[in-house]
DOSEFI-804950 format. One record per atom (N, C-alpha, C, O, CB): residue in three letters; x, y, z. Coordinates in steps of 0.05 Angstrom, whole numbers. Glycine has a CB too. Layout:
N
+------+--------+--------+--------+
| code |     c1 |     c2 |     c3 |
+------+--------+--------+--------+
|  ALA |      X |      Y |      Z |
...
+------+--------+--------+--------+
***
This chain:
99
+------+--------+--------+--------+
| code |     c1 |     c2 |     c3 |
+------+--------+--------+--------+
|  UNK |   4784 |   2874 |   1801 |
|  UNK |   4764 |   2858 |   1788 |
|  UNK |   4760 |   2868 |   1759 |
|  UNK |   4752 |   2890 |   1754 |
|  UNK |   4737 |   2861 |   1805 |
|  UNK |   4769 |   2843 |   1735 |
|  UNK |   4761 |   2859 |   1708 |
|  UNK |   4724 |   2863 |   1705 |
|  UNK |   4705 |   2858 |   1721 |
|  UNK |   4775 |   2838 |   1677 |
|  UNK |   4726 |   2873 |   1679 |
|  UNK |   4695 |   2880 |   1672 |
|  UNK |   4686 |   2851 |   1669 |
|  UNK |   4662 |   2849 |   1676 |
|  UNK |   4689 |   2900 |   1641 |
|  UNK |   4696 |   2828 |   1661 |
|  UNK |   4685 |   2806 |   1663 |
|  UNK |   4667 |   2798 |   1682 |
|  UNK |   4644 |   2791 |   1678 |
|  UNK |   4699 |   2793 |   1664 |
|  UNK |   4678 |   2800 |   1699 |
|  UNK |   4669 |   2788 |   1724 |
|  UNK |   4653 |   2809 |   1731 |
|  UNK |   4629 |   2804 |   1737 |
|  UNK |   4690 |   2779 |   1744 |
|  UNK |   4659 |   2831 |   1733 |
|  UNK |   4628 |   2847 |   1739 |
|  UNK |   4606 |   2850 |   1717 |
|  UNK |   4591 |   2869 |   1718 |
|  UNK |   4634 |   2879 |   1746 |
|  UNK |   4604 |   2837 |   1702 |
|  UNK |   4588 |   2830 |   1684 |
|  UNK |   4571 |   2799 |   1690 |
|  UNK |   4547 |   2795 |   1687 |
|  UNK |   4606 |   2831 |   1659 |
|  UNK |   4588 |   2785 |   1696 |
|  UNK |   4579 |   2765 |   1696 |
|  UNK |   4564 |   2762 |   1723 |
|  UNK |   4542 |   2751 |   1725 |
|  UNK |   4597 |   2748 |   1690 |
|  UNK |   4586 |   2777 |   1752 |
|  UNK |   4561 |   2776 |   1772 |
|  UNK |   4530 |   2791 |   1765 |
|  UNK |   4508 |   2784 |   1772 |
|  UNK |   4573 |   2791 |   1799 |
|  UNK |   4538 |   2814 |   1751 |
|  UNK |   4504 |   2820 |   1741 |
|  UNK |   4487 |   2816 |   1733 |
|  UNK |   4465 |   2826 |   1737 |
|  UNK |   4497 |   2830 |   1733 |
|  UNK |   4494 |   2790 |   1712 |
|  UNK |   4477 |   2770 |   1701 |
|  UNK |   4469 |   2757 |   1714 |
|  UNK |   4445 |   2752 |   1716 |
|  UNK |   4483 |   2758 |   1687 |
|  UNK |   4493 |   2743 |   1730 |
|  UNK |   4485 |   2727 |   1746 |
|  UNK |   4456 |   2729 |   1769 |
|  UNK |   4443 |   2711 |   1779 |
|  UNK |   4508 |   2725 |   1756 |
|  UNK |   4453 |   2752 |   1771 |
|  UNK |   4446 |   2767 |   1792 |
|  UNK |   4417 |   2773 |   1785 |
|  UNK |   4398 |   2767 |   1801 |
|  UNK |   4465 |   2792 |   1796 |
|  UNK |   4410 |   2790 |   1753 |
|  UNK |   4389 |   2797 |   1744 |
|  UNK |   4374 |   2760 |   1739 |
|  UNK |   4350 |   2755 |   1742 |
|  UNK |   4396 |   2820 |   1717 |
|  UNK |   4393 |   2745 |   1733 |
|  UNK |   4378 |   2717 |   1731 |
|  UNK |   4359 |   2699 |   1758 |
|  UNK |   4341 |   2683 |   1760 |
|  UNK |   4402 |   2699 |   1723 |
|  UNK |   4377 |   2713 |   1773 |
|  UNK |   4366 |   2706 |   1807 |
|  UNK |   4339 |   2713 |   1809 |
|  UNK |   4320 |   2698 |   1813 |
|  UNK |   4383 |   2724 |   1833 |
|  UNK |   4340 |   2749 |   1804 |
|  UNK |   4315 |   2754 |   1804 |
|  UNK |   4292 |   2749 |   1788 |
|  UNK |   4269 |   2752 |   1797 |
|  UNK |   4315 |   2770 |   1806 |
|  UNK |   4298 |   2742 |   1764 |
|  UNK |   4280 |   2728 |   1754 |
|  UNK |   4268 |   2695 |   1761 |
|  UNK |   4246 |   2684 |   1754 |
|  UNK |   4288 |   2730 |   1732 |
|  UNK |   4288 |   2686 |   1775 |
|  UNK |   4283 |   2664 |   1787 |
|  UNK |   4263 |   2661 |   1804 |
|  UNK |   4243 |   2646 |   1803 |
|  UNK |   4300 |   2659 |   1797 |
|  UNK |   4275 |   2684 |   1825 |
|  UNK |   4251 |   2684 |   1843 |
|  UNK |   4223 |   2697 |   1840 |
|  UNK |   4204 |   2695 |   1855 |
|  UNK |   4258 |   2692 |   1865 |
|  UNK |   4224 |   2715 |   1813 |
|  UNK |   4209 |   2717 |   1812 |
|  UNK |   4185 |   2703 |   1799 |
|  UNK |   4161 |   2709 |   1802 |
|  UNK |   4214 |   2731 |   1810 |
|  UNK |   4198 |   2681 |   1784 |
|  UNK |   4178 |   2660 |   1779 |
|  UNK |   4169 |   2643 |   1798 |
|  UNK |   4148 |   2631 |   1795 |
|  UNK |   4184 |   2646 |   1762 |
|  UNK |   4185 |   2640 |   1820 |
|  UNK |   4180 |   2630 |   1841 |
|  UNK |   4152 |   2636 |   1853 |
|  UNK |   4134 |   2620 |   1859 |
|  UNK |   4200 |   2637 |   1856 |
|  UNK |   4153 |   2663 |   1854 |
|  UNK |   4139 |   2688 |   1870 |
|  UNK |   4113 |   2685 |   1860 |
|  UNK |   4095 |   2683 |   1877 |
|  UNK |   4152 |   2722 |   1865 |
|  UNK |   4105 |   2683 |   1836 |
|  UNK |   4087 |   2673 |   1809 |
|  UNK |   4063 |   2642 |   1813 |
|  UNK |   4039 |   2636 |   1813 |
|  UNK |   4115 |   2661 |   1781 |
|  UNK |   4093 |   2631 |   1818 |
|  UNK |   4084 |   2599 |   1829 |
|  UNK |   4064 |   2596 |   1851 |
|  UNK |   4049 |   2577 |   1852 |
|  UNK |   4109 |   2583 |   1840 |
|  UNK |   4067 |   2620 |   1873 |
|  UNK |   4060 |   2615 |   1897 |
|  UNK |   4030 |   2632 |   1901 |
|  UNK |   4009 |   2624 |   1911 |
|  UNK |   4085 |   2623 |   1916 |
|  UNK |   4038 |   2659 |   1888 |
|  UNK |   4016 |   2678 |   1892 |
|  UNK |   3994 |   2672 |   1867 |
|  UNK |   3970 |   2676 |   1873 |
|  UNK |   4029 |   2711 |   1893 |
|  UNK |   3998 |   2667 |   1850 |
|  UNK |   3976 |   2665 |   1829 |
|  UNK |   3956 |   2638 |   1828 |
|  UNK |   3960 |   2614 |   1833 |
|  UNK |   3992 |   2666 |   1801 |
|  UNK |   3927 |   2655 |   1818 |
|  UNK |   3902 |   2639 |   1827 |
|  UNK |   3906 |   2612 |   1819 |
|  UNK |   3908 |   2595 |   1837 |
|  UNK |   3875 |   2650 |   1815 |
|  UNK |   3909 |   2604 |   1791 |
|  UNK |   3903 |   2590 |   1781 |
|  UNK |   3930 |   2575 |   1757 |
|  UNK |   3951 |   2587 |   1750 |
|  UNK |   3880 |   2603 |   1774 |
|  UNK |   3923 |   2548 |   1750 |
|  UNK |   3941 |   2535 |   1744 |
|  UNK |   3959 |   2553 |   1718 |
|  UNK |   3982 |   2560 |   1721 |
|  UNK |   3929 |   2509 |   1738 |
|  UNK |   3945 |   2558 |   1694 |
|  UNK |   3947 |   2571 |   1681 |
|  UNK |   3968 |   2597 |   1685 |
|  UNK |   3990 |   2604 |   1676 |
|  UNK |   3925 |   2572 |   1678 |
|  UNK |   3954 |   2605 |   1700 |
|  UNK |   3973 |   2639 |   1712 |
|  UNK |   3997 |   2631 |   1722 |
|  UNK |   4017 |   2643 |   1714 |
|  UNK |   3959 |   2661 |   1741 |
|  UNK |   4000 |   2610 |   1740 |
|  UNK |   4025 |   2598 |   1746 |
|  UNK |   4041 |   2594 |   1734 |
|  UNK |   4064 |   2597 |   1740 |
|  UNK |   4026 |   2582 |   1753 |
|  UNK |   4027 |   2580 |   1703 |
|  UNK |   4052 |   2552 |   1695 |
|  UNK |   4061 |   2593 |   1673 |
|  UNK |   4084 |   2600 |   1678 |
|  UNK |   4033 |   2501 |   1665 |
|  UNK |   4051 |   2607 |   1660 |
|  UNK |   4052 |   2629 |   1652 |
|  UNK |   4073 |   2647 |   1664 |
|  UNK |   4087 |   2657 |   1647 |
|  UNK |   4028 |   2637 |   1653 |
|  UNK |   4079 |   2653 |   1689 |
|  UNK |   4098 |   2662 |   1709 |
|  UNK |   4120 |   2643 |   1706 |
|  UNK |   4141 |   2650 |   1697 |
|  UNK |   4087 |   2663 |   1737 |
|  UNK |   4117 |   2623 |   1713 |
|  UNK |   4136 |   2609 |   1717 |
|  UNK |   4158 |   2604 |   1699 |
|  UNK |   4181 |   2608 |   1705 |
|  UNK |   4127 |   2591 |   1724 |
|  UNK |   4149 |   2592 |   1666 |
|  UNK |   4152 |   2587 |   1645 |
|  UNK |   4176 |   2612 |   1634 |
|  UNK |   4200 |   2614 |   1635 |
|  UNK |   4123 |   2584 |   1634 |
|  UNK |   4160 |   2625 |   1627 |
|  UNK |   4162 |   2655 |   1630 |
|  UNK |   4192 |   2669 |   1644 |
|  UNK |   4214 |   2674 |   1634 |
|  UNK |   4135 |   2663 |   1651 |
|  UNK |   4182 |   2671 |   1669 |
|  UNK |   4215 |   2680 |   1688 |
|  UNK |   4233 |   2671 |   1692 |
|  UNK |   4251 |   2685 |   1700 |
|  UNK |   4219 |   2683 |   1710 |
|  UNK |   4237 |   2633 |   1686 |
|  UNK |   4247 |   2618 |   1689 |
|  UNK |   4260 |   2611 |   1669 |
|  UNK |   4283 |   2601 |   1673 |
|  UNK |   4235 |   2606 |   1698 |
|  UNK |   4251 |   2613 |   1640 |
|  UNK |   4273 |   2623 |   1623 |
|  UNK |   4285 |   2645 |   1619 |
|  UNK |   4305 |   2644 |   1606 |
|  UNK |   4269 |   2620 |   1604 |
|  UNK |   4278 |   2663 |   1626 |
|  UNK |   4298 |   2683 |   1618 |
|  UNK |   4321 |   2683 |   1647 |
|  UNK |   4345 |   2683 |   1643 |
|  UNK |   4280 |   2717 |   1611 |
|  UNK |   4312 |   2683 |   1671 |
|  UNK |   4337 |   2663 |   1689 |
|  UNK |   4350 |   2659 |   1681 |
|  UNK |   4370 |   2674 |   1680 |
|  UNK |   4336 |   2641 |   1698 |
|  UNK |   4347 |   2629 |   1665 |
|  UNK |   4373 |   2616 |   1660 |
|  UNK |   4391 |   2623 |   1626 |
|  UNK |   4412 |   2615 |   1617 |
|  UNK |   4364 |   2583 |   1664 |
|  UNK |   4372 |   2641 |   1616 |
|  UNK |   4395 |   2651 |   1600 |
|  UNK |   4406 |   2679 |   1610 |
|  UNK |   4421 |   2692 |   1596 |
|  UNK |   4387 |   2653 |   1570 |
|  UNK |   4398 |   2687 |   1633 |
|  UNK |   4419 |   2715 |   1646 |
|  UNK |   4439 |   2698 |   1654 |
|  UNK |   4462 |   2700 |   1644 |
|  UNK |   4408 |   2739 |   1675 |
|  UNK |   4433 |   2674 |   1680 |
|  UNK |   4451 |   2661 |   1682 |
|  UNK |   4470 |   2648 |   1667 |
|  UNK |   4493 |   2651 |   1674 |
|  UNK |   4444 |   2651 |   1691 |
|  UNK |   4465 |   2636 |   1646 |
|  UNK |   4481 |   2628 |   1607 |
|  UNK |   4495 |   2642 |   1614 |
|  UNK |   4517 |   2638 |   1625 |
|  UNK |   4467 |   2635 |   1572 |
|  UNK |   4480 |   2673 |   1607 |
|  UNK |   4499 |   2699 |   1599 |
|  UNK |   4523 |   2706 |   1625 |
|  UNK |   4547 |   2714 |   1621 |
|  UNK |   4476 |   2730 |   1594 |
|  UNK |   4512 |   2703 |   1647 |
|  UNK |   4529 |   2711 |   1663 |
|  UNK |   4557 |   2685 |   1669 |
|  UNK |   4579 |   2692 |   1677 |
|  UNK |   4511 |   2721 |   1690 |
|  UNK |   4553 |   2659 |   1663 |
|  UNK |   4572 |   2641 |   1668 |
|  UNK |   4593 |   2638 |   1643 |
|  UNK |   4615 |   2628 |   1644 |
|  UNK |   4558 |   2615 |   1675 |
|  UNK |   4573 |   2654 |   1612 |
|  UNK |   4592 |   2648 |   1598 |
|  UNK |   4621 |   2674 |   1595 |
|  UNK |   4644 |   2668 |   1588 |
|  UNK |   4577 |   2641 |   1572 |
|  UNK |   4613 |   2697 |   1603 |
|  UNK |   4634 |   2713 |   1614 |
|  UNK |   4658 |   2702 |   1644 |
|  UNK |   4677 |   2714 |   1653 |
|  UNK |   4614 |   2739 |   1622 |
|  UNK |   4646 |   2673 |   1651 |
|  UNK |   4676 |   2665 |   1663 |
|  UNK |   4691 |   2640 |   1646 |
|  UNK |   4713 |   2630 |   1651 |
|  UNK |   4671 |   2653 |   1698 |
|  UNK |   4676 |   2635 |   1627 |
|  UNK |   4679 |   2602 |   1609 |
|  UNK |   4700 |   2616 |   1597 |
|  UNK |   4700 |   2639 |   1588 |
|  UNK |   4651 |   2587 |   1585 |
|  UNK |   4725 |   2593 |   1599 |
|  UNK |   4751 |   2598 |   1584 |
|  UNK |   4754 |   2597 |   1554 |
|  UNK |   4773 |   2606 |   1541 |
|  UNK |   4769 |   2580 |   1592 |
|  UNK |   4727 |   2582 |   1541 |
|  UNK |   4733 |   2583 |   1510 |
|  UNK |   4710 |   2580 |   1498 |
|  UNK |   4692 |   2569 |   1509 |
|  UNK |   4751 |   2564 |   1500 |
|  UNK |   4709 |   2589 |   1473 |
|  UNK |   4680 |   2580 |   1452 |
|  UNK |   4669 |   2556 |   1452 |
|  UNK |   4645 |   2556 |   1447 |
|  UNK |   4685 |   2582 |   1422 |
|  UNK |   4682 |   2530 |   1456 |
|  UNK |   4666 |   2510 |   1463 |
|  UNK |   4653 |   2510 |   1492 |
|  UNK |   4628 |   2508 |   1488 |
|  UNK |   4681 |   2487 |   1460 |
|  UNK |   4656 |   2512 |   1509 |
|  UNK |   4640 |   2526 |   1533 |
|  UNK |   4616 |   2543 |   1526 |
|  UNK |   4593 |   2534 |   1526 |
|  UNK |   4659 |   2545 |   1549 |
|  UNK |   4623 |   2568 |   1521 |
|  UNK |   4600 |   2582 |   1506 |
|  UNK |   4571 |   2576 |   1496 |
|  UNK |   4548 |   2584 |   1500 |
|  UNK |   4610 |   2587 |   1488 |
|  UNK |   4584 |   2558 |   1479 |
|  UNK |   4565 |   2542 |   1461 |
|  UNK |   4555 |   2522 |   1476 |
|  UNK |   4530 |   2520 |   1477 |
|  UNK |   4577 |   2529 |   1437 |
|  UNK |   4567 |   2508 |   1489 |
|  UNK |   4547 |   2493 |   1510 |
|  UNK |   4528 |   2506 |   1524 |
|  UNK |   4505 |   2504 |   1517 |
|  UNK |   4561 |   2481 |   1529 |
|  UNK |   4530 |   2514 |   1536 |
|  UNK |   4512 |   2540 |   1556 |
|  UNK |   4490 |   2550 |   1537 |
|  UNK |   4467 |   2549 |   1546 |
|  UNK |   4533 |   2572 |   1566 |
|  UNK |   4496 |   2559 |   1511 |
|  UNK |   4480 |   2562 |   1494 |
|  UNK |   4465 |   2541 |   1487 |
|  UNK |   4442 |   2548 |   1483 |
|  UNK |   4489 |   2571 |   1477 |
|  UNK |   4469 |   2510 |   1483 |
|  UNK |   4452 |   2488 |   1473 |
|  UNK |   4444 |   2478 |   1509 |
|  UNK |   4425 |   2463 |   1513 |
|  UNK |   4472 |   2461 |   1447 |
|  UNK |   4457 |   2487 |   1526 |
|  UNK |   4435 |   2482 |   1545 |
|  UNK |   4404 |   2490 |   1551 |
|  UNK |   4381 |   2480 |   1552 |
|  UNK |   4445 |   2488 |   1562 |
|  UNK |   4422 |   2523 |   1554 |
|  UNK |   4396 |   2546 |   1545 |
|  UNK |   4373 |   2534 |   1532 |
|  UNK |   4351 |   2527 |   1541 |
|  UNK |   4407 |   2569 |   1523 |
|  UNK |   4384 |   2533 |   1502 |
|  UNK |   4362 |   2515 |   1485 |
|  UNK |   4343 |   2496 |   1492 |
|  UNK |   4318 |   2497 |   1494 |
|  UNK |   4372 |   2501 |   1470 |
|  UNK |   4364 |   2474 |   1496 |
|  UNK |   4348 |   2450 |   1515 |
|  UNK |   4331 |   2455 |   1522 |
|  UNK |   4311 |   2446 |   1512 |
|  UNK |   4354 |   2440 |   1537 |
|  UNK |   4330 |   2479 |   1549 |
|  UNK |   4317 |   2477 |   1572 |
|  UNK |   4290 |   2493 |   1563 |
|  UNK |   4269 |   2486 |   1574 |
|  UNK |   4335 |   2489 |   1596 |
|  UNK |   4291 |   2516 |   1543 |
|  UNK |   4272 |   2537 |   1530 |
|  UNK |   4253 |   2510 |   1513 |
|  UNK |   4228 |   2510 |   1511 |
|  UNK |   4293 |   2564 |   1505 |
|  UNK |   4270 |   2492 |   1503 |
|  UNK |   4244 |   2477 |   1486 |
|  UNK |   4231 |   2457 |   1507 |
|  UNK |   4208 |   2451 |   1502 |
|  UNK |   4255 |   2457 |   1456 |
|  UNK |   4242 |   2445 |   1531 |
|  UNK |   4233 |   2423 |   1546 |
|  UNK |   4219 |   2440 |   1568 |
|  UNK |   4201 |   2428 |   1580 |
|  UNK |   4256 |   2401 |   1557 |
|  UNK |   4225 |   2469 |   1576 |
|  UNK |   4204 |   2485 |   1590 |
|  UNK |   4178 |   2489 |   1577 |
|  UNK |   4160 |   2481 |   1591 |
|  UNK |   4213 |   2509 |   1596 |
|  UNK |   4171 |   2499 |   1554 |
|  UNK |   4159 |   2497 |   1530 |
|  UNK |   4139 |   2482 |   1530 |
|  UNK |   4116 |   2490 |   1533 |
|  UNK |   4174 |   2491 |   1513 |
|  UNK |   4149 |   2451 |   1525 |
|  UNK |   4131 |   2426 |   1520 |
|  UNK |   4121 |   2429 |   1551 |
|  UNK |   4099 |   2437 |   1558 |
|  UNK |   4148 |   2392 |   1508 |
|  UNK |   4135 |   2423 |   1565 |
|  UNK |   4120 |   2408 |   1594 |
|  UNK |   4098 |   2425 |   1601 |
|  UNK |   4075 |   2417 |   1607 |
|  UNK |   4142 |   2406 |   1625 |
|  UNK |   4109 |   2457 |   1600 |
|  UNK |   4079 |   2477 |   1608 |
|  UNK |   4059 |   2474 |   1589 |
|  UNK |   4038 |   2482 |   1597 |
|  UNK |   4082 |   2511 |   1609 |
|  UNK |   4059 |   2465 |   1568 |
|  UNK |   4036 |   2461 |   1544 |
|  UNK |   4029 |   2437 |   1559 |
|  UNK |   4010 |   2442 |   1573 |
|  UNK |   4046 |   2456 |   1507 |
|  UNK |   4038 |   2409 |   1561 |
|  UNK |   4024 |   2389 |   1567 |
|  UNK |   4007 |   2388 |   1599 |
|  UNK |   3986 |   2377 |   1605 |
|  UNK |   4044 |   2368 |   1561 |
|  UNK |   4026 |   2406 |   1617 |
|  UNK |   4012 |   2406 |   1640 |
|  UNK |   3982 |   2422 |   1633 |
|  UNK |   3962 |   2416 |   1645 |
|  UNK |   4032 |   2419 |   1665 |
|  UNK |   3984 |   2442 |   1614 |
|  UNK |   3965 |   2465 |   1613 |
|  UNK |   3943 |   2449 |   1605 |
|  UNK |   3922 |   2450 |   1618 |
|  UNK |   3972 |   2491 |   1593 |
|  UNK |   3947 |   2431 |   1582 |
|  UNK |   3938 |   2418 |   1569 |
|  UNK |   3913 |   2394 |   1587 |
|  UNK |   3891 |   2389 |   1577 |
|  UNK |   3963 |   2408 |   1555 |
|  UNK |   3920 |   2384 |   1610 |
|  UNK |   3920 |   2360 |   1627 |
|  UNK |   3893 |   2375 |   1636 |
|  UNK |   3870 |   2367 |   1633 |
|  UNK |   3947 |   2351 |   1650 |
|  UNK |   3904 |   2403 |   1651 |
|  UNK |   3887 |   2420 |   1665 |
|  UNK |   3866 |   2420 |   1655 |
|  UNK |   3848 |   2407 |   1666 |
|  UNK |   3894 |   2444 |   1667 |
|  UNK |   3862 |   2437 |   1624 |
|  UNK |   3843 |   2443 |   1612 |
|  UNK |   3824 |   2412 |   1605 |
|  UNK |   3800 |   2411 |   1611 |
|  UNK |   3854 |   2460 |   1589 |
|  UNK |   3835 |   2394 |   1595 |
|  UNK |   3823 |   2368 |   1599 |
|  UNK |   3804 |   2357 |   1624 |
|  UNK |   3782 |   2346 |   1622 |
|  UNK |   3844 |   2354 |   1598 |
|  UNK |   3821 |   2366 |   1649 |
|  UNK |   3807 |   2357 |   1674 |
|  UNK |   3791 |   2379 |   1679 |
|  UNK |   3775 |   2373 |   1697 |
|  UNK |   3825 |   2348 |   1697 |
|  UNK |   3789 |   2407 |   1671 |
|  UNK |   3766 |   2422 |   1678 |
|  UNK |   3776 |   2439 |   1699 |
|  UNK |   3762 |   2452 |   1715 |
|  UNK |   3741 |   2405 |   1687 |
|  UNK |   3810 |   2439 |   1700 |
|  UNK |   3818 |   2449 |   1731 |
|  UNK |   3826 |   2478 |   1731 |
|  UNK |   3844 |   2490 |   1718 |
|  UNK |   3845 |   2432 |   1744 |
|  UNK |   3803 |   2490 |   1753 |
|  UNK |   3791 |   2521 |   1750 |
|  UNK |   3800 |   2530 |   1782 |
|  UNK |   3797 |   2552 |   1791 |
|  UNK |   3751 |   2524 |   1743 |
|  UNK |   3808 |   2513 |   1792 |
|  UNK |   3811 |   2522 |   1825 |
|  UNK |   3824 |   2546 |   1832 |
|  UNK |   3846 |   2548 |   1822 |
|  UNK |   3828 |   2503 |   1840 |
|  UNK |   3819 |   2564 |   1844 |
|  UNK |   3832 |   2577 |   1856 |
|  UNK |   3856 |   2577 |   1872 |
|  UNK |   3870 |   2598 |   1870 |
|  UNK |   3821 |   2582 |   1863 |
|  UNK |   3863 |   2559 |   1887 |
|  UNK |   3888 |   2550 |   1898 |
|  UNK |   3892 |   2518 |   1897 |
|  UNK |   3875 |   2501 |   1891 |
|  UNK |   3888 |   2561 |   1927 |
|  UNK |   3925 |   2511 |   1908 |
|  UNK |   3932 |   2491 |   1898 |
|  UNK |   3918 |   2480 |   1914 |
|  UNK |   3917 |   2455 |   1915 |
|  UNK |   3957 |   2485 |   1895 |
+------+--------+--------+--------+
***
């Protein structure tokens, strides 16, 4: 097995856990806020361990770079949506303790 690939399963791997740990976030925390905060949060850096870990199997710099303007994508459209959901919340007054 080169260092590649044990690199990339580790990314792969540390991204998981951030996955779930926004997951984990989603489920246990009081309030909308603390959620979308966890979530937002663990869920990007996820998917750029994951980036990082898929682009150590990607055969060339255009690959790379995709993964990278996905990354992106996903960091600015995670971004907006938790602002506008946060946003909705605070509008409607929503203080609840659970979902």
């Amino acid at each position: 097995m080169a260092w590649g690939d044990i690199a990339s399963i580790g990314f792969t791997a540390v991204g998981l856990v951030f996955f779930v740990a926004g997951t984990v976030g989603l489920i246990r925390f009081p309030d909308v806020f603390s959620r979308l905060h966890a979530l937002t949060k663990a869920d990007n850096l996820g998917l750029g361990f994951l980036a990082l870990g898929l682009a150590f199997q990607a055969p060339g710099w255009t690959e790379i770079a995709m993964l990278a303007m996905v990354w992106a994508l996903a960091l600015v459209a995670a971004g907006t949506a938790a602002q506008m959901v946060a946003r909705a919340a605070l509008a409607e007054g929503d203080k609840d303790e659970r979902p």
